[in-house]
LUMZA-184796 format. One record per residue (C-alpha): y, x, z; residue in three letters. Coordinates in steps of 0.2 Angstrom, whole numbers, padded with zeros to 4 digits. Layout:
<nodes>
v,u,w,residu
Y,X,Z,ala
...
</nodes>
This chain:
<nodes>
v,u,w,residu
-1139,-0301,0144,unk
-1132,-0313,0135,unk
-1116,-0317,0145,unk
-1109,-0298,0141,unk
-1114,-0303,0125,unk
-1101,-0316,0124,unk
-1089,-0306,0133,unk
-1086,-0293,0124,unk
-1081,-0301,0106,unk
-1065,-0306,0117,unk
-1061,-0287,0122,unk
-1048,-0277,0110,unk
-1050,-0266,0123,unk
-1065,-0260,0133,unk
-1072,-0244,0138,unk
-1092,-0240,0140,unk
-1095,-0229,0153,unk
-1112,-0218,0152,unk
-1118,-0201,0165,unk
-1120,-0195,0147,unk
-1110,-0196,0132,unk
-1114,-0186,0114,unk
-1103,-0187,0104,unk
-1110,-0179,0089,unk
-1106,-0160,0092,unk
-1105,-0159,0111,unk
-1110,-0168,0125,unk
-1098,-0176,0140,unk
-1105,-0178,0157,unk
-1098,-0194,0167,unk
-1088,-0202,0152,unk
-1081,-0216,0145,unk
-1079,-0223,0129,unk
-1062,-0232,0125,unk
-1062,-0243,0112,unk
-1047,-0252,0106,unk
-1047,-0267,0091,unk
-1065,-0258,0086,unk
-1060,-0243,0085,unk
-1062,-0224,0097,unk
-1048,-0223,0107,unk
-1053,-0207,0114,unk
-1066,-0203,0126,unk
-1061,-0198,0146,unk
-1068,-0197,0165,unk
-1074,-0210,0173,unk
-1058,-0211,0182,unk
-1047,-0210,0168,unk
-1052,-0229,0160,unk
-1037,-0238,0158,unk
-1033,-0252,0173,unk
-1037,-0268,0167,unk
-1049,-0262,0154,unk
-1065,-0271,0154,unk
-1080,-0256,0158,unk
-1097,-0258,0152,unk
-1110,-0248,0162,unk
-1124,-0239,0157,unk
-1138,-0236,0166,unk
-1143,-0223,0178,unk
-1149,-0209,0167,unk
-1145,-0218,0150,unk
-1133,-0209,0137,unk
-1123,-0214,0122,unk
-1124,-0208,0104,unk
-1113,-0211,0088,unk
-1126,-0225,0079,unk
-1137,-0218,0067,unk
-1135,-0219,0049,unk
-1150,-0217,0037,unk
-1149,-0212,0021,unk
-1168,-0219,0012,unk
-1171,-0236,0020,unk
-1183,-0247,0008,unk
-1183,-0262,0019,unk
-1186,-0269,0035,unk
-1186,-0287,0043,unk
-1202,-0290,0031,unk
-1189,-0289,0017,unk
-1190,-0275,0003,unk
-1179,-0271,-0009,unk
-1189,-0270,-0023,unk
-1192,-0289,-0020,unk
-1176,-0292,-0021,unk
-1162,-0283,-0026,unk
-1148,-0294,-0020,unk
-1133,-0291,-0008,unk
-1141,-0304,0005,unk
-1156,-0293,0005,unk
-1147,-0278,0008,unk
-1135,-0283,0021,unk
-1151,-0288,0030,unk
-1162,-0275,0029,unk
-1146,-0266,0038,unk
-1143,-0281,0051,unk
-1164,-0279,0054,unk
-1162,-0260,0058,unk
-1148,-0262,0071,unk
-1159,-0265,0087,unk
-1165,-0249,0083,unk
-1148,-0238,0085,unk
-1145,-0239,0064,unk
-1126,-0243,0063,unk
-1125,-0239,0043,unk
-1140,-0235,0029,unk
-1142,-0234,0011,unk
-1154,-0249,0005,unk
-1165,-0238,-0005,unk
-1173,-0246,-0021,unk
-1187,-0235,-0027,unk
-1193,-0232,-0046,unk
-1193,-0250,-0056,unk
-1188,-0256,-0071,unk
-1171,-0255,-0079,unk
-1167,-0274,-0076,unk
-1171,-0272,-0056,unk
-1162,-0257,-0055,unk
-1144,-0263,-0062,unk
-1145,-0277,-0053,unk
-1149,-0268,-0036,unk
-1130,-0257,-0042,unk
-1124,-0275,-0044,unk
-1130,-0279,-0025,unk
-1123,-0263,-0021,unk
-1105,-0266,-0028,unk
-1104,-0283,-0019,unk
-1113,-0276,-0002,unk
-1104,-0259,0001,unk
-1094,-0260,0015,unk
-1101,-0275,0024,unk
-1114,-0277,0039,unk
-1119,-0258,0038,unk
-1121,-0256,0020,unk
-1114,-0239,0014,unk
-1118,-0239,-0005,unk
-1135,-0238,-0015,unk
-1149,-0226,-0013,unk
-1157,-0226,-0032,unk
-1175,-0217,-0027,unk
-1179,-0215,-0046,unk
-1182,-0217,-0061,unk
-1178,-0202,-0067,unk
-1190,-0193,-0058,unk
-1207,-0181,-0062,unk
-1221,-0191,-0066,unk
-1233,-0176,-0060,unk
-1226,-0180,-0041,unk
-1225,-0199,-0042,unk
-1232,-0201,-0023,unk
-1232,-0221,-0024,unk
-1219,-0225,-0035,unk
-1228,-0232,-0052,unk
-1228,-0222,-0067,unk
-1224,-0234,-0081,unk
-1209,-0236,-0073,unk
-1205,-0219,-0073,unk
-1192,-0214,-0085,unk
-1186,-0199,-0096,unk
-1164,-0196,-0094,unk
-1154,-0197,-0107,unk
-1136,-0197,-0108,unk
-1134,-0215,-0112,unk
-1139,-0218,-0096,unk
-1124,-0213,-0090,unk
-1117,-0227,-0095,unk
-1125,-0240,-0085,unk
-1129,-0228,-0070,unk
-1111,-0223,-0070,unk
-1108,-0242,-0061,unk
-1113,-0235,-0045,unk
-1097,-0223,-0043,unk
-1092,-0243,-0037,unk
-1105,-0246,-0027,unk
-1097,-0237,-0011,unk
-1107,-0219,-0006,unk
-1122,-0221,-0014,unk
-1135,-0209,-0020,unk
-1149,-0205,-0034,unk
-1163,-0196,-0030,unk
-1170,-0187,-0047,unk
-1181,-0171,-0055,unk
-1168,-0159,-0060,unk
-1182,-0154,-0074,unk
-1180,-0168,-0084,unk
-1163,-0169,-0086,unk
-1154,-0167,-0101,unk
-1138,-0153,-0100,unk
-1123,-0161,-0094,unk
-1130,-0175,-0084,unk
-1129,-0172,-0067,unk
-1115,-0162,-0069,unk
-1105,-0179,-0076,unk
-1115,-0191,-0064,unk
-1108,-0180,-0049,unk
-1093,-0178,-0056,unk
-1092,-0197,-0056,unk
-1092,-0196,-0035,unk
-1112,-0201,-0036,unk
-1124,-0190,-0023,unk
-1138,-0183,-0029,unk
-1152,-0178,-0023,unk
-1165,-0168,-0029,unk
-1184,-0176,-0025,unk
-1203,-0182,-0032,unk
-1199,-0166,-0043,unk
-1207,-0150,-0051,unk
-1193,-0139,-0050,unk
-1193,-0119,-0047,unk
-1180,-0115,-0035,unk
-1170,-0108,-0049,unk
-1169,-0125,-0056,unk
-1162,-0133,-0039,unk
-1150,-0119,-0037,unk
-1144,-0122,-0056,unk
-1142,-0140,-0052,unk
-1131,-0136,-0036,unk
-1118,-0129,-0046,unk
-1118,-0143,-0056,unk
-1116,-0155,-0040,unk
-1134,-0158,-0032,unk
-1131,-0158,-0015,unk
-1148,-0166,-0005,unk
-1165,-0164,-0005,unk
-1174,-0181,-0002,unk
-1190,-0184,0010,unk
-1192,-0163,0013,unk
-1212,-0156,0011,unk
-1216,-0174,0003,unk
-1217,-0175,-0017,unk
-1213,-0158,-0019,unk
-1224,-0144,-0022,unk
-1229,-0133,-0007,unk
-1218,-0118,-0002,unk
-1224,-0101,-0009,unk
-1220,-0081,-0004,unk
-1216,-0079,-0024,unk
-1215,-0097,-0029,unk
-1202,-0104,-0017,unk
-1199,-0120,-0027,unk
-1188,-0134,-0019,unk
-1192,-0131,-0002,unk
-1189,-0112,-0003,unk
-1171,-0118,-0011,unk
-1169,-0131,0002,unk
-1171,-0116,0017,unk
-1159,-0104,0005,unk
-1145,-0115,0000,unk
-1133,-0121,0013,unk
-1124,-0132,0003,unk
-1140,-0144,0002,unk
-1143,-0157,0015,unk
-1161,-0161,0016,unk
-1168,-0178,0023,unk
-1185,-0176,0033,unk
-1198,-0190,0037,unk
-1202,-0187,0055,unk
-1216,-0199,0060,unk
-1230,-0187,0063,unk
-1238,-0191,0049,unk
-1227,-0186,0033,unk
-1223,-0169,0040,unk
-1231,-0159,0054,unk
-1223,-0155,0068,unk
-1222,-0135,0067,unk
-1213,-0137,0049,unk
-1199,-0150,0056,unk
-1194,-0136,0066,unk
-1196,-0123,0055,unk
-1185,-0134,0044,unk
-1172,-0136,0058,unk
-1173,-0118,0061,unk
-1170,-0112,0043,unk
-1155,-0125,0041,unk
-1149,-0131,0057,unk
-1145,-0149,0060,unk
-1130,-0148,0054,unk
-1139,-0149,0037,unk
-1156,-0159,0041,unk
-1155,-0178,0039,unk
-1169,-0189,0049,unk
-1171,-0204,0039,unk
-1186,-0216,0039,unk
-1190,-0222,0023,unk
-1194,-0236,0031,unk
-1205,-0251,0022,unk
-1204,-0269,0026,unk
-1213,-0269,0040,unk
-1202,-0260,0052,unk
-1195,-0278,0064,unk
-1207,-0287,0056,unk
-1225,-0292,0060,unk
-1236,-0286,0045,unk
-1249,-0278,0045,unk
-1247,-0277,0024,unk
-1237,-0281,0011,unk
-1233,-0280,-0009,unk
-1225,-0266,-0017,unk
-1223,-0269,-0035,unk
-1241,-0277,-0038,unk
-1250,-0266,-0024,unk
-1256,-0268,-0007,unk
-1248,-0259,0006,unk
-1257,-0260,0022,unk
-1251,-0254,0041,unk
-1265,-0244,0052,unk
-1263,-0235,0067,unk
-1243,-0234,0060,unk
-1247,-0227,0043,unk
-1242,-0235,0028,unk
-1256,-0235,0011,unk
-1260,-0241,-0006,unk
-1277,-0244,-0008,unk
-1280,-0225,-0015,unk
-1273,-0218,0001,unk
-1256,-0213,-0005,unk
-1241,-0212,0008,unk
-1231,-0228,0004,unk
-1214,-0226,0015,unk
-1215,-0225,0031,unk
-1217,-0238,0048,unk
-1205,-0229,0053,unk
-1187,-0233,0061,unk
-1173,-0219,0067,unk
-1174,-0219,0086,unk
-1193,-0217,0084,unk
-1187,-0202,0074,unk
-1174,-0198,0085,unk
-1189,-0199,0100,unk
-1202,-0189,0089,unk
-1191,-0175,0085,unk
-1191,-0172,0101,unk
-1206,-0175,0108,unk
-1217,-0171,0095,unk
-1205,-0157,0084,unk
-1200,-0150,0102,unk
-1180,-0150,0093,unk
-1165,-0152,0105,unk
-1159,-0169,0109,unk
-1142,-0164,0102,unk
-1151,-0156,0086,unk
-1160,-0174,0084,unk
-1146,-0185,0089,unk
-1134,-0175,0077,unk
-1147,-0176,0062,unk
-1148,-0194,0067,unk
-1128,-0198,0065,unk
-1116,-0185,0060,unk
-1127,-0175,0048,unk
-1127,-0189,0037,unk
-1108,-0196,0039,unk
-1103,-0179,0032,unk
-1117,-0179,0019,unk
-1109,-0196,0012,unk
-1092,-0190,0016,unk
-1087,-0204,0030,unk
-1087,-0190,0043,unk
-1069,-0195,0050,unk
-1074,-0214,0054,unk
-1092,-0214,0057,unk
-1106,-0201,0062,unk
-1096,-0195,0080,unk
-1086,-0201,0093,unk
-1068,-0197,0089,unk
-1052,-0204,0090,unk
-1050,-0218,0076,unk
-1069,-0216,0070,unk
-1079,-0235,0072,unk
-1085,-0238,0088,unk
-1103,-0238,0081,unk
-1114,-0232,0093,unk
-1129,-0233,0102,unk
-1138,-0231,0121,unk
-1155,-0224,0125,unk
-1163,-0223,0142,unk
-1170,-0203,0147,unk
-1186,-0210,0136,unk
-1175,-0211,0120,unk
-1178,-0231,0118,unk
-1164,-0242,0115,unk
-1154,-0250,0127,unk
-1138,-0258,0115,unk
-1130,-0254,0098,unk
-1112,-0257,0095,unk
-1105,-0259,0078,unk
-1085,-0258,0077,unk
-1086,-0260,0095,unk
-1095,-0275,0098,unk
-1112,-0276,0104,unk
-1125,-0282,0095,unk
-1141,-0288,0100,unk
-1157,-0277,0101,unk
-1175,-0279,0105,unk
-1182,-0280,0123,unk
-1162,-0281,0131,unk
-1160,-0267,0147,unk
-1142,-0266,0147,unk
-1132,-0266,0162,unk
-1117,-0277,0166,unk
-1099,-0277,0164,unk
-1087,-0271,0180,unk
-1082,-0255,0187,unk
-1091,-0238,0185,unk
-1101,-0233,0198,unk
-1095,-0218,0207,unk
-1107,-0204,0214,unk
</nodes>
């Protein structure tokens, strides 16, 4: 479609019209979007699209979604971070996720040594606001070495509060997060590293629930890849899942590939918590929009078979995995409600990062980032700031006049 592509960049105004439009809490049947200077407008009837506004139709059965935002995203364009911890790479892992609903994500750099680390916050500081980059997802080091999953041990590192120091450079990195064992921290630290406006996450851990819920009153707020790297929930030994189910005030991410988790606990996890406080992300691996069937991670072979992702030991490395896939297998496969997916997917995260007000829902004055799917949950179009981008495999409609049943 590429004379609507050319089109809209030369609309300040323009409405897109769907049967079907979520927009992160409710849905609106036979709706428009109105979009001014990249920004919601507000949302109306069909009938209520200003004259002279440009209408860009969906089609039959299609409905529209604030774009996801995903909060673990290791690579993607056969580009991982880890490979390069660079503000170019960032900003196009983010641009390689687009043609799959992704509007924002949080380039995730898992456990390496202290020189790739600060310069991924470097990247992060420079990226942060540009092309979908939201801030820094640090996945380590400060992690258990007894739940390593495939992050290397040598690189694994014991906290101290010196690290503070270097660490504290993300507060400037826009909303980025640290994923960490709450066990191994020494008094204090989290208490000042969340203090500093950092998230943080609790994940590849040992800790009893008593730990987590100690660490949420000293600011832990999310619980990273849900089931994984964790020990297993237990009647008397609840651990971090058993905190995750009890504490509202964490927001757990979940890995919803059919592989990762099984279906029956993605909905018992949605049941205990409700989407308002489950994440879908994909911890996805350079291979998602990219043709590889492997790959390197830090000196390992990674391959791709029948869309799993293994070292050479069989060990989960990430995930082939994007967000409307998770999105889709939510439903399909977990049995959630399409709103329950499509609001883990978007505004479940914007408020977890606290960019609830401009992206994350359709309101008036949030970023016109948003996506279409067709009644099979595949993706039609992605708008960022109101312009459409181009995606994979292009079924859009064209611009005109809504059709009226």
């Amino acid at each position: 479609m590429p004379q609507a592509q050319d089109t809209i960049a030369n609309h300040s105004r323009h409405a897109v019209v769907a049967q079907r439009v979520f927009d992160g809490r409710r849905w609106h049947n036979d709706a428009a979007v109105l979009i001014e200077d990249g920004l919601i407008r507000s949302l109306a009837a069909w009938g209520e699209v200003p004259e002279g506004w440009p209408q860009r139709r969906l089609p039959e059965g299609a409905l529209l979604s604030p774009g996801f935002i995903d909060l673990q995203v290791n690579g993607g364009g056969g580009i991982l971070l880890n490979d390069e911890p660079t503000a170019q790479a960032m900003r196009a892992i983010a641009r390689a996720h687009r043609r799959y609903g992704t509007t924002a994500c949080l380039p995730t750099l898992i456990t390496d040594s202290r020189q790739q680390t600060q310069a991924a916050i470097a990247a992060a500081r420079t990226a942060a606001g540009s092309d979908g980059v939201l801030g820094l997802h640090l996945e380590g080091p400060f992690i258990s070495p007894l739940r390593p999953g495939i992050h290397r041990t040598d690189h694994i590192a014991v906290p101290h509060m010196s690290d503070l120091d270097w660490l504290s450079d993300l507060a400037g990195a826009g909303r980025s997060l640290v994923t960490l064992a709450p066990e191994r921290l020494p008094d204090g630290f989290l208490r000042k590293l969340a203090g500093a406006g950092i998230r943080v996450s609790v994940g590849h851990s040992e800790a009893t629930a008593a730990i987590v819920i100690r660490a949420v009153e000293d600011g832990l707020t999310g619980v990273t890849h849900l089931f994984n790297a964790m020990p297993p929930f237990a009647g008397r030994e609840p651990g971090i899942i058993g905190a995750a189910f009890a504490e509202p005030r964490l927001t757990a991410g979940i890995i919803v590939d059919g592989i990762h988790v099984d279906p029956t606990s993605v909905r018992a996890a949605f049941a205990a918590k409700r989407a308002d406080a489950m994440a879908l992300v994909s911890d996805a691996m350079p291979s998602v929009g990219a043709a590889l069937n492997e790959f390197r991670l830090m000196g390992r072979t990674i391959s791709l078979r029948e869309g799993r992702l293994t070292g050479a030991d069989g060990t989960l490395a990430g995930a082939h995995l994007d967000m409307a896939s998770a999105v889709r297998n939510a439903v399909k496969l977990a049995k959630l409600p399409l709103n329950d997916a499509l609001r883990a997917a978007s505004l479940t995260p914007a408020r977890f990062l606290g960019v609830e007000h401009e992206r994350g829902a359709l309101v008036r004055n949030a970023r016109a980032d948003m996506v279409a799917l067709t009644a099979d949950l595949d993706v039609i179009a992605t708008w960022v700031e109101g312009v459409e981008v181009p995606t994979q495999g292009d079924a859009a409609g064209a611009w005109g006049h809504p059709q009226r049943r």
